[in-house]
ZAFI-872833 format. One record per atom (N, C-alpha, C): residue in one letter; x, y, z. Coordinates in pm, whole numbers, padded with zeros to 5 digits, always signed. Each point is the difference from the previous one (the first is absolute). Layout:
N
AXYZ...
This chain:
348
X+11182+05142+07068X+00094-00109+00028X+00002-00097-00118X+00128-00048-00039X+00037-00076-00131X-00060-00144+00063X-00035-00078-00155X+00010-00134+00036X+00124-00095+00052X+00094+00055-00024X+00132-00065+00071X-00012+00009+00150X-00012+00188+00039X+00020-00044+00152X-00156-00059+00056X-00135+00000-00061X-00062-00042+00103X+00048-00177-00026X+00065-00022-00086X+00028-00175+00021X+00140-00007+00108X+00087+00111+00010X+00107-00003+00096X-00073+00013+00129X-00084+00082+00017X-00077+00004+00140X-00048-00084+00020X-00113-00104-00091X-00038-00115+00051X+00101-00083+00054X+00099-00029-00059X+00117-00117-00004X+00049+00022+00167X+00038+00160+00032X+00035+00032+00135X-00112-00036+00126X-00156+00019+00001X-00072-00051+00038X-00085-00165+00002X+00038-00025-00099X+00033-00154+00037X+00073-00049+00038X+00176+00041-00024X+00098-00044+00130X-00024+00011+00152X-00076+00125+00003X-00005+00026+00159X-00110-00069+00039X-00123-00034-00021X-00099-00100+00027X+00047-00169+00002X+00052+00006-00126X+00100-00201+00016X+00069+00027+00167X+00165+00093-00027X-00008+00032+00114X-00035-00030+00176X-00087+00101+00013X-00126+00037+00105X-00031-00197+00038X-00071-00035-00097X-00052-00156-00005X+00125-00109+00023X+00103+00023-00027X+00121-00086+00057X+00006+00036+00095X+00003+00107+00084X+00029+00058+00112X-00083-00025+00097X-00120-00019-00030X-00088-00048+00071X-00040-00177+00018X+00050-00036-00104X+00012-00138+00015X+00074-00086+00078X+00138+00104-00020X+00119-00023+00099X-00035+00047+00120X-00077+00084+00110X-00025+00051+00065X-00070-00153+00053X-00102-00061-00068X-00071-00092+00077X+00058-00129-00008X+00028-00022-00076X+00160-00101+00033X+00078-00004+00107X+00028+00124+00040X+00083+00010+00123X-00107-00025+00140X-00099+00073-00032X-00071-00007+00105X-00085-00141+00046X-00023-00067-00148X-00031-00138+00065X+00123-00074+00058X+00125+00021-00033X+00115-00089+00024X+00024+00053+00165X-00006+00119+00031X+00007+00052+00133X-00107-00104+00097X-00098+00072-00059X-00126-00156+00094X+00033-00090+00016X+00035-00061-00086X+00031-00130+00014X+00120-00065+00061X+00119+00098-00017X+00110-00036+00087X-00007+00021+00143X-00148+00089+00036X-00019+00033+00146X-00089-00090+00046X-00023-00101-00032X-00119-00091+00031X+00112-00144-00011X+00079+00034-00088X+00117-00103+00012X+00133-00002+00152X+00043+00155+00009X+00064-00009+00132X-00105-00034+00102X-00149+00048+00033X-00041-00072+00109X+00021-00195+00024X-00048-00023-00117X-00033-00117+00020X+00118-00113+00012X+00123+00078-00085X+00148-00075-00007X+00075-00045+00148X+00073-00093+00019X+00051+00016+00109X-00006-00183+00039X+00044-00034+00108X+00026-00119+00069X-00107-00051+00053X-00090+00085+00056X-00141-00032+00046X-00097+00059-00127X-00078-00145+00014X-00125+00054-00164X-00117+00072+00067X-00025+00041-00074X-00129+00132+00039X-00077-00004-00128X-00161-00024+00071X-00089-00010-00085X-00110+00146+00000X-00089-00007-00071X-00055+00162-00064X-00069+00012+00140X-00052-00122+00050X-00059+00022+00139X+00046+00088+00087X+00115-00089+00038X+00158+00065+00096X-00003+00190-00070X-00031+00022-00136X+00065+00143-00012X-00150+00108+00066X-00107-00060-00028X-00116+00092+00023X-00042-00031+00133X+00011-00085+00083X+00034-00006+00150X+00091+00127+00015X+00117-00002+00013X+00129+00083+00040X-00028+00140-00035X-00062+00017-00147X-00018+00123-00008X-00146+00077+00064X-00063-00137+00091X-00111+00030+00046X+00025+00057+00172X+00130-00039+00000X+00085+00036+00178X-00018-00086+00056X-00071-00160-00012X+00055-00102+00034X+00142-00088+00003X+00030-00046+00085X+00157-00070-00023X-00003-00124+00116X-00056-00101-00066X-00090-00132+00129X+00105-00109-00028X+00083-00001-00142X+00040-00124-00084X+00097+00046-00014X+00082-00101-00052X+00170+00027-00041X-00008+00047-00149X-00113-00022-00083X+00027+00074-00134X-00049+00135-00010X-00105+00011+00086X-00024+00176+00053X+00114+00022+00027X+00078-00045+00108X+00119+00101+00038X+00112+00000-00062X+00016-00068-00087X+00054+00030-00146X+00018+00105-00096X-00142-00020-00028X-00048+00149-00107X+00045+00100+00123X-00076+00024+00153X+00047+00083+00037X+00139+00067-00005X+00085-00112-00042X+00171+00037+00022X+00008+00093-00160X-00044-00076-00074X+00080+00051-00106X-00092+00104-00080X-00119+00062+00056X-00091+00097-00045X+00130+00120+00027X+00051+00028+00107X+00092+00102+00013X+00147-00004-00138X+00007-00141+00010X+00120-00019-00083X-00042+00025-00141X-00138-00029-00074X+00006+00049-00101X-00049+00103-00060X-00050+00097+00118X-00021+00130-00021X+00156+00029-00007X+00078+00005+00085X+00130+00057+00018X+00035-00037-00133X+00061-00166-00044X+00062+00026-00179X-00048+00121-00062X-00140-00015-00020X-00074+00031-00110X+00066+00196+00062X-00027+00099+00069X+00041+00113+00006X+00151+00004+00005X+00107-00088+00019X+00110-00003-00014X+00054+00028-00123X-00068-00122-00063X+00016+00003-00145X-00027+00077-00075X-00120+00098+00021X-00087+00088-00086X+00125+00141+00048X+00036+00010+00072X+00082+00126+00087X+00140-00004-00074X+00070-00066+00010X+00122-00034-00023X-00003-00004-00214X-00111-00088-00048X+00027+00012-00164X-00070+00184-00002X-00067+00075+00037X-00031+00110-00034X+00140+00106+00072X+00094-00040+00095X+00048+00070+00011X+00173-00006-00106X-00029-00160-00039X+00102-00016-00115X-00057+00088-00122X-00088+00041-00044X-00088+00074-00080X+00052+00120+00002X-00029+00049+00115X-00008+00132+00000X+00209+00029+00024X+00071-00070+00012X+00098+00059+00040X+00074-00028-00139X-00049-00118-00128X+00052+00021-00116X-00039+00120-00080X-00144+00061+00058X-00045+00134-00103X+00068+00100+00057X+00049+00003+00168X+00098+00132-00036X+00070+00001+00030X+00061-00130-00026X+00189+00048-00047X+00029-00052-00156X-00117-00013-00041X+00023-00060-00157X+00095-00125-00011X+00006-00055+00094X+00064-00137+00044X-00090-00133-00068X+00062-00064-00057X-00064-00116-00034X+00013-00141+00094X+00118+00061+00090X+00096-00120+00080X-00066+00048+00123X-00089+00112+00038X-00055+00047+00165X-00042-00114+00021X-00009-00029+00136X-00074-00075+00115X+00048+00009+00165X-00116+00020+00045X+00061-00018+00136X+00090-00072+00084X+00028-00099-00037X+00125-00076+00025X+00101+00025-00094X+00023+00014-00151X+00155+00046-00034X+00005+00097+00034X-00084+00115+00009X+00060+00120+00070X+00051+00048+00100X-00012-00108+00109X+00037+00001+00140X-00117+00073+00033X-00096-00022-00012X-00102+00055+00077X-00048-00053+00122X-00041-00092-00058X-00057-00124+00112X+00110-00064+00115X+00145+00040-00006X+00063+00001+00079X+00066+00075+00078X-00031+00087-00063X-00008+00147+00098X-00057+00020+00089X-00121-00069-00012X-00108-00008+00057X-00001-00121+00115X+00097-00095-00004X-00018-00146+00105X+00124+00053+00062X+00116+00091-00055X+00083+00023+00098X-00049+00108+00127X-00060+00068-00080X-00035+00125+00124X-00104-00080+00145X-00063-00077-00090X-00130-00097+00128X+00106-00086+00089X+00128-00067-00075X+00120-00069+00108X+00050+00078+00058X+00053+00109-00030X+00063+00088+00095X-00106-00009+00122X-00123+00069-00052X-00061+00092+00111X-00060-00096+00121X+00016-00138-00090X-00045-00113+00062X+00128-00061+00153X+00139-00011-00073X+00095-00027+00067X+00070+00064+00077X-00004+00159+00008X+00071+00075+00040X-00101+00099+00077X-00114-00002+00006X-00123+00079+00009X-00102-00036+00082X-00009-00153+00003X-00119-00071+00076X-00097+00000-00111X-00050+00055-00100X-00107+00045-00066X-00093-00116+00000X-00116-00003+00030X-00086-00074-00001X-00155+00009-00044X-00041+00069+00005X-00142+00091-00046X+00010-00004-00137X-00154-00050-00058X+00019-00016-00175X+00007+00187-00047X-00115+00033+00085X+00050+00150-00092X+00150+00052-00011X+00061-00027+00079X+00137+00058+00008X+00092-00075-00063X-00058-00147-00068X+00062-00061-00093X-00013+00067-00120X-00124+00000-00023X-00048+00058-00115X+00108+00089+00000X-00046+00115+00036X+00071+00172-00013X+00154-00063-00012X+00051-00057+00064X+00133-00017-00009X+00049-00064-00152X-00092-00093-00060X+00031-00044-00110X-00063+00093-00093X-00062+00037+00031X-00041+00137-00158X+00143+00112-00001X+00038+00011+00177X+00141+00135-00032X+00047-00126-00081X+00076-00144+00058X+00167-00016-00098X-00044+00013-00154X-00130-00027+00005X-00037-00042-00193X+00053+00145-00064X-00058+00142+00061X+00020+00092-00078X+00122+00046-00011X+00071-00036+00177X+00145+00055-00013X+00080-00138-00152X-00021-00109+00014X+00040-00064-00061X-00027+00045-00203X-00115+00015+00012X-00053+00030-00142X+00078+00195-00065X+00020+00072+00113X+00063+00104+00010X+00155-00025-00034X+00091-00111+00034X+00074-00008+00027X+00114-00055-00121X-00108-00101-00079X+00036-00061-00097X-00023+00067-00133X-00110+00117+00023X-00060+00071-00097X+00170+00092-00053X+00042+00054+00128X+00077+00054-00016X+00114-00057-00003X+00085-00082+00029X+00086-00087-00082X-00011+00003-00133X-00079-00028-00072X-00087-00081-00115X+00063+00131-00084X-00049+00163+00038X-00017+00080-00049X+00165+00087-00034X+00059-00076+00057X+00154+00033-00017X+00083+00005-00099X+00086+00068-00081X+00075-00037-00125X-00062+00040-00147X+00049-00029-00060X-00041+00071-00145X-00164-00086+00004X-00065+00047-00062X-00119-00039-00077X-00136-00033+00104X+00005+00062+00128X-00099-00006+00079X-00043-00105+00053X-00071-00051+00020X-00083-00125+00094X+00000-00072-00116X+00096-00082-00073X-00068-00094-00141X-00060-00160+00117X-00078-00058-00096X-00015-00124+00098X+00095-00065+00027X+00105-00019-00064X+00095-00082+00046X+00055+00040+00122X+00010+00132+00025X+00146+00014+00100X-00172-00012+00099X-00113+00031-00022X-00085-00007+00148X-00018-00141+00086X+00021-00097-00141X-00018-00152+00026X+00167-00014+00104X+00081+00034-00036X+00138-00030+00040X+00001+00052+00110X-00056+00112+00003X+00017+00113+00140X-00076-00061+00134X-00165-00053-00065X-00073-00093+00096X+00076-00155+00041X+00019-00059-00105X+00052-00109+00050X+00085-00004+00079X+00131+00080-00005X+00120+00063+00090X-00071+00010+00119X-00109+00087+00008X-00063+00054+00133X-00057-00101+00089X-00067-00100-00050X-00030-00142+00021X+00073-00093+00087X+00106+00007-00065X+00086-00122+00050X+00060+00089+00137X+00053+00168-00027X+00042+00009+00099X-00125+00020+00142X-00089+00034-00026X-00089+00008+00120X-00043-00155+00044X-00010-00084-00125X-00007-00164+00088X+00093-00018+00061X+00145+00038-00034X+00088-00066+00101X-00004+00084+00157X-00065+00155-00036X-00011+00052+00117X-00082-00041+00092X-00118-00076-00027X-00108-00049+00060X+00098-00127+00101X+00081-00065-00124X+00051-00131+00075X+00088+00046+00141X+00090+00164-00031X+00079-00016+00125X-00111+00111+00095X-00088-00004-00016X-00070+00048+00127X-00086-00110+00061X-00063-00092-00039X-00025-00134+00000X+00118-00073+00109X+00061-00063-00112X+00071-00082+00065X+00072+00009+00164X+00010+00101+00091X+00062+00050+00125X-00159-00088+00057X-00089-00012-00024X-00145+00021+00030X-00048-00114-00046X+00001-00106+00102X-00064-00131+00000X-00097-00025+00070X-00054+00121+00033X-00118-00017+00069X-00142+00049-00121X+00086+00041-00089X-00112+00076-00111X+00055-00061-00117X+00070-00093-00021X+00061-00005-00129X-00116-00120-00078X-00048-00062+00045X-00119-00115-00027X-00061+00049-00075X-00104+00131+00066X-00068+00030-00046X+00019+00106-00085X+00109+00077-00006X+00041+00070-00122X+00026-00015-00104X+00056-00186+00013X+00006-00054-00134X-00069-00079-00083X-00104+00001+00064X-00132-00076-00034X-00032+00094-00107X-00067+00143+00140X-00017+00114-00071X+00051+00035-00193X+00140+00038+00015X+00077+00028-00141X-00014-00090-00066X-00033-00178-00006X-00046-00025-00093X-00164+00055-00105X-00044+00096+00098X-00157+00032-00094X-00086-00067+00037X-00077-00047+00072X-00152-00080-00074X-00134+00077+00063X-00094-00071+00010X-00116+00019+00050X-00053-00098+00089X+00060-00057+00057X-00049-00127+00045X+00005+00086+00178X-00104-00060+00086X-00017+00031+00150X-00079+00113+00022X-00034+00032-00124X-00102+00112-00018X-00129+00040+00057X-00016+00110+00109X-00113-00018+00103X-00054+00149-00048X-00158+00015+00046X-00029+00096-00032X+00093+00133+00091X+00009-00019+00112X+00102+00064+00044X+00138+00035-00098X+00043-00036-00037X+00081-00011-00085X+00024+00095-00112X-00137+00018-00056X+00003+00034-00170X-00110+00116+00054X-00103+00019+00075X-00113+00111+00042X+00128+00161+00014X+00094-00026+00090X+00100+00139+00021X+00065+00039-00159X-00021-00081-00104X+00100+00038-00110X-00128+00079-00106X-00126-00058+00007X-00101+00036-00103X-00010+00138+00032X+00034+00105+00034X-00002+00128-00040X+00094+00076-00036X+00107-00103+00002X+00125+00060-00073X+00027-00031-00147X-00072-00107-00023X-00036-00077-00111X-00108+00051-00081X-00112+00044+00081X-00070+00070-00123X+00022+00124+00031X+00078+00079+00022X+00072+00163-00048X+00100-00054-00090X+00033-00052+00009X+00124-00054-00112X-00037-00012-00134X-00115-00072+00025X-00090-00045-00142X-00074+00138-00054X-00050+00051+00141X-00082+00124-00114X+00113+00094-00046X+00105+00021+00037X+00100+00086-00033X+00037-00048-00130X+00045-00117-00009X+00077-00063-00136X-00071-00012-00108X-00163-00059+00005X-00112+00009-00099X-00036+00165-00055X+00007+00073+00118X-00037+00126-00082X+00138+00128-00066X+00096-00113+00013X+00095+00047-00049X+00078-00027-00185X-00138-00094-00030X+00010-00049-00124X+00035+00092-00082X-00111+00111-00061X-00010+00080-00058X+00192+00058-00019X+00045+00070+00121X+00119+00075+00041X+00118-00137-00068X-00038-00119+00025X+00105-00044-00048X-00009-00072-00152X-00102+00058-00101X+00021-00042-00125X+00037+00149-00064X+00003+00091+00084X+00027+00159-00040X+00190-00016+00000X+00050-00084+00105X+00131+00020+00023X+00027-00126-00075X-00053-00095-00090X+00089-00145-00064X+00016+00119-00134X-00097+00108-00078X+00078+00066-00064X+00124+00078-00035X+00072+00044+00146X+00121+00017+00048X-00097+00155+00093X+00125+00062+00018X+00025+00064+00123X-00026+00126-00099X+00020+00042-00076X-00003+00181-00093X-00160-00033-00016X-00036-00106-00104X-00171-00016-00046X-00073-00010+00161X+00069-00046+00098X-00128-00001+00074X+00023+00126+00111X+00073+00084+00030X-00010+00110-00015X-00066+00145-00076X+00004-00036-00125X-00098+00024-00087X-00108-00005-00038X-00065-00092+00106X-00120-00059-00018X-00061+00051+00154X+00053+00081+00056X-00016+00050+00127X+00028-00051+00094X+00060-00116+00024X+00012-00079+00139X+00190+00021+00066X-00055+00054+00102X+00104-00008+00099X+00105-00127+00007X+00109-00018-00079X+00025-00131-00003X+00076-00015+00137X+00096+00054+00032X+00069-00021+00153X-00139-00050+00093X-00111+00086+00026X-00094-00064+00102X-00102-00114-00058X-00011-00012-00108X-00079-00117-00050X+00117-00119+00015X+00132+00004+00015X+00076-00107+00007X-00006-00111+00141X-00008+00151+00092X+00043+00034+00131X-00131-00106+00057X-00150+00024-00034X-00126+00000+00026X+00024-00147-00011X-00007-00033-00125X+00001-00194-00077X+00094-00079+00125X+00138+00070-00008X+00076-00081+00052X-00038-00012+00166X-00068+00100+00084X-00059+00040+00079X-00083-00187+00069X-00098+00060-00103X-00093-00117-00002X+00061-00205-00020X+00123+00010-00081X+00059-00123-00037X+00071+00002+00150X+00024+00094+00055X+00106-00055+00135X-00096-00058+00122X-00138+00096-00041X-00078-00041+00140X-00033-00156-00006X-00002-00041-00174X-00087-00131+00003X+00180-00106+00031X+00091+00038-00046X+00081-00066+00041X+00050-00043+00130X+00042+00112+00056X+00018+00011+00153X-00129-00076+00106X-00115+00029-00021X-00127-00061+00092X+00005-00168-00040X+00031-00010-00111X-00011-00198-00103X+00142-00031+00106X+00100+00048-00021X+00136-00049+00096X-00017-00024+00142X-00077+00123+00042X-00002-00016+00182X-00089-00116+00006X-00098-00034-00077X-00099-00126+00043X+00051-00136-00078X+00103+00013-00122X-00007-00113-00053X+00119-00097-00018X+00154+00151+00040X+00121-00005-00033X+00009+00056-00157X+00150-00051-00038X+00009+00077-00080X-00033-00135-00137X-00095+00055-00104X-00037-00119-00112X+00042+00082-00108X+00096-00085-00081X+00033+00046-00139X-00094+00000-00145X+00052+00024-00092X-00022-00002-00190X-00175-00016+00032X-00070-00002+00075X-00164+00031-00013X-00004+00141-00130X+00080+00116+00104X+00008+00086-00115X+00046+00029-00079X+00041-00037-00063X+00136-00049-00081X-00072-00053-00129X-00122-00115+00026X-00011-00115-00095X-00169+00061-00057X-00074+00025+00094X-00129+00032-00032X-00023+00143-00110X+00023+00085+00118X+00018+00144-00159X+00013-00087-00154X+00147-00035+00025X+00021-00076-00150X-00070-00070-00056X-00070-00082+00068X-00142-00093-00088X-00079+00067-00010X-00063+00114+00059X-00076+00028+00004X-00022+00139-00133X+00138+00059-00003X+00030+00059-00128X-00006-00077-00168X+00045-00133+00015X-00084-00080-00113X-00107-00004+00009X-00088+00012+00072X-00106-00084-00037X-00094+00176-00014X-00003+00089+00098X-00116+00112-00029X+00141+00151-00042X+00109-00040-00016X+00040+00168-00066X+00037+00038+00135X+00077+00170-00079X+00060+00073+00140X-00045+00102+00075X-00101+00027-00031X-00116+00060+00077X-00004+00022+00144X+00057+00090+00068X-00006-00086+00094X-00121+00011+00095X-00165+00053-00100X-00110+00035+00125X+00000-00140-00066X+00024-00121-00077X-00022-00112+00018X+00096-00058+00081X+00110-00027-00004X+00099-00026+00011X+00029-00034+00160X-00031+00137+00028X+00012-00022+00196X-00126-00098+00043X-00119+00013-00034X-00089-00121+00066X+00029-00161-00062X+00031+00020-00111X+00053-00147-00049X+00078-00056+00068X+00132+00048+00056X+00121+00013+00081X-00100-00089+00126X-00033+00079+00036X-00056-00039+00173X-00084-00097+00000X-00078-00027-00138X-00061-00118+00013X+00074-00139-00018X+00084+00026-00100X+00137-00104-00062X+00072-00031+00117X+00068+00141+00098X+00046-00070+00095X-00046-00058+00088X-00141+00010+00066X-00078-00047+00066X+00005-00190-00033X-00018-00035-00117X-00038-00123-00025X+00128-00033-00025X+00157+00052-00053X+00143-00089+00039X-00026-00033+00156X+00002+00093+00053X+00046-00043+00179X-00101-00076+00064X-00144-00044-00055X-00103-00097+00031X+00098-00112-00027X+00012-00016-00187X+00033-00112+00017X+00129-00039-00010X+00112+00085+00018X+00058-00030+00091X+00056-00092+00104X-00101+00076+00099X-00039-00076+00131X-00026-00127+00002X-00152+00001-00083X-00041-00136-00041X+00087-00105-00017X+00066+00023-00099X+00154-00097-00041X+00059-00022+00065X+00082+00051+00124X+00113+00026+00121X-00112-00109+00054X-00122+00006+00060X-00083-00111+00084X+00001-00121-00112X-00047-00003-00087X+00027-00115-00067X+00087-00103+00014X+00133+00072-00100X+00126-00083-00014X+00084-00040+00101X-00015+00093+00126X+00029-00113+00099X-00051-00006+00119X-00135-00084-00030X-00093-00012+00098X+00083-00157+00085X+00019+00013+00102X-00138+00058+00128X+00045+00152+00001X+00163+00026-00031X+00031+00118+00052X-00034+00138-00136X+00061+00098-00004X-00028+00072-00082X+00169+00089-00062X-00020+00029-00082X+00101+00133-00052X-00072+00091+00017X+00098+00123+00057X-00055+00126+00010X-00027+00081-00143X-00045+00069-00035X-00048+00074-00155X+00139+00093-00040X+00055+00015+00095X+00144+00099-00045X+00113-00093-00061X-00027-00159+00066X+00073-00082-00085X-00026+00006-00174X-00112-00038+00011X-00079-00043-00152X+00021+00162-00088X-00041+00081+00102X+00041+00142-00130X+00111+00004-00049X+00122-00017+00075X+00122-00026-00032X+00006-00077-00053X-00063-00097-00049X+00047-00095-00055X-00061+00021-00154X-00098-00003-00047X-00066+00056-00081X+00058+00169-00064X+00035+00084+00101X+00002+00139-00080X+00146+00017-00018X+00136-00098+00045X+00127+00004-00025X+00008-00010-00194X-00061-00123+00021X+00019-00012-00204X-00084+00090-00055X-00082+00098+00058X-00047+00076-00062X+00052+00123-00028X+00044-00014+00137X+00081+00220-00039X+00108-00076-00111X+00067-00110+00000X+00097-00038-00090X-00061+00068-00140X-00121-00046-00009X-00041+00011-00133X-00041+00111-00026X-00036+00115+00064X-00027+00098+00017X+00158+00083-00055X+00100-00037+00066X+00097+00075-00040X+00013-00063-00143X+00048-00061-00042X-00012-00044-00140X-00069+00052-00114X-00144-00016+00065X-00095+00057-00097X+00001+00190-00033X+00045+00023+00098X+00020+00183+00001X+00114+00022-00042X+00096-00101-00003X+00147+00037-00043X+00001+00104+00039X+00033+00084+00175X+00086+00054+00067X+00075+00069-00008X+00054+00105-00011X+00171+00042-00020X+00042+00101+00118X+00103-00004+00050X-00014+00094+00065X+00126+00144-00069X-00148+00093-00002X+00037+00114-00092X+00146+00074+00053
């Protein structure tokens, strides 16, 4: 071996160690910021709660009004925190396989695919039972994610992002307005349906969020071990064929996994926008496109938007609160803006 390449080999092995050490730095960055925003939703709120109040409560005491406090919102900020982590990994996984830079569960009409099928089954159905919420919002997500896929895929030049962004948004507006005329006949459910479609986490009981955690972690182990399959397919569709992988069922598998975490986050949370949308993207500055990094970064990133979030919505207008589907919207609107901009778009 020449003196050139063993100095090219060093140069390549010191990138990947610098690397490795950013990646890991960033890793605990996130993870102290996670702590800390979860020690922040307990304690946030209209009634103050002291460290006492939290190690009482988590001791199964509840004697005091700041015990039963923490008790309220121990459910609520477990719920952000897997909402968030569910929803940015399933924005993740649904930009690696459609090669979409514009995917997310809300422009795609996913997430409303998913709140129309739970109104129907709700208004027209009786439906009442969380499992049968659940199941009902995982079918509209896939029929919905099925639905737009194929729109999207129409016309010269295949699924480009543009026509998928156009195709979802289209799909969007028309299933919200469908929600409204099945709704509206129905004033006996309409309160709480529209509470619901705004998104949040707030009223959060262990009842509540206990029926969704196994739909939630199949979702997760599906989408995490689907990393590998989807940095085989960001090379395109001939190379990762070539590389042995089944691309039709490695597509099938990812997206599989992005509907379960979507659909189960909707039946418990409503439908919450640009989480996935905004995180992937930071999270691609800061550790690369990797995605055996990429997908846990995702879930941790989204985890700590929808903490704080929350946090903020209780804040800014305390006594009362904003729900977190407000604030995402509000926050991830100027972002996809910039997002389209920055990709300069075309539709092929």
């Amino acid at each position: 071996m020449t003196a050139g390449s063993l100095q090219a080999t060093a140069k390549v092995a010191h990138r990947a160690a610098s690397s490795a050490r950013s990646r890991g730095l960033w890793l605990a960055l996130l993870a102290a910021a996670l702590a800390v925003l979860a020690v922040l939703s307990v304690t946030t709120g209209t009634r103050a709660v002291a460290w006492a109040d939290i190690a009482a409560a988590l001791g199964g005491a509840q004697e005091t009004i700041g015990q039963s406090a923490v008790a309220l919102r121990l459910p609520r900020t477990g719920l952000a925190l897997l909402a968030g982590a569910a929803l940015s990994l399933a924005g993740a996984i649904m930009q690696g396989v459609t090669r979409n830079p514009l995917a997310d569960p809300g422009i795609l009409g996913v997430n409303m695919g998913a709140s129309l099928a739970v109104v129907i089954g709700v208004a027209w159905f009786g439906m009442a039972s969380a499992q049968a919420t659940i199941w009902t919002a995982i079918t509209g997500a896939a029929g919905a994610a099925l639905f737009v896929y194929t729109i999207g895929s129409l016309g010269r030049g295949g699924a480009t992002p543009l026509k998928l962004a156009l195709a979802g948004a289209a799909t969007s507006v028309a299933f919200s307005s469908l929600v409204i005329a099945v709704v509206l006949p129905r004033g006996d459910i309409a309160g709480g349906i529209q509470a619901w479609q705004i998104g949040g986490v707030g009223g959060a009981t262990g009842d509540r969020v206990l029926p969704v955690l196994p739909f939630l972690v199949i979702g997760f182990a599906i989408s995490l071990l689907s990393a590998r399959k989807l940095n085989s397919l960001a090379l395109g569709d001939d190379v990762a064929a070539g590389l042995g992988e089944h691309v039709a069922a490695a597509r099938a598998v990812a997206a599989f996994g992005a509907i379960l975490l979507c659909g189960a986050t909707t039946a418990v949370c409503g439908p919450i926008g640009f989480v996935g949308l905004m995180v992937p993207h930071l999270c691609r500055l800061l550790i690369g496109v990797d995605h055996r990094w990429l997908l846990p970064f995702s879930a941790l990133g989204g985890a700590c938007l929808l903490l704080a979030a929350d946090i903020l919505g209780r804040i800014i207008a305390r006594p009362g609160e904003i729900d977190v589907g407000i604030i995402t919207a509000l926050v991830g609107a100027p972002f996809f803006i910039w997002i389209v901009r920055r990709q300069r778009v075309r539709d092929l």
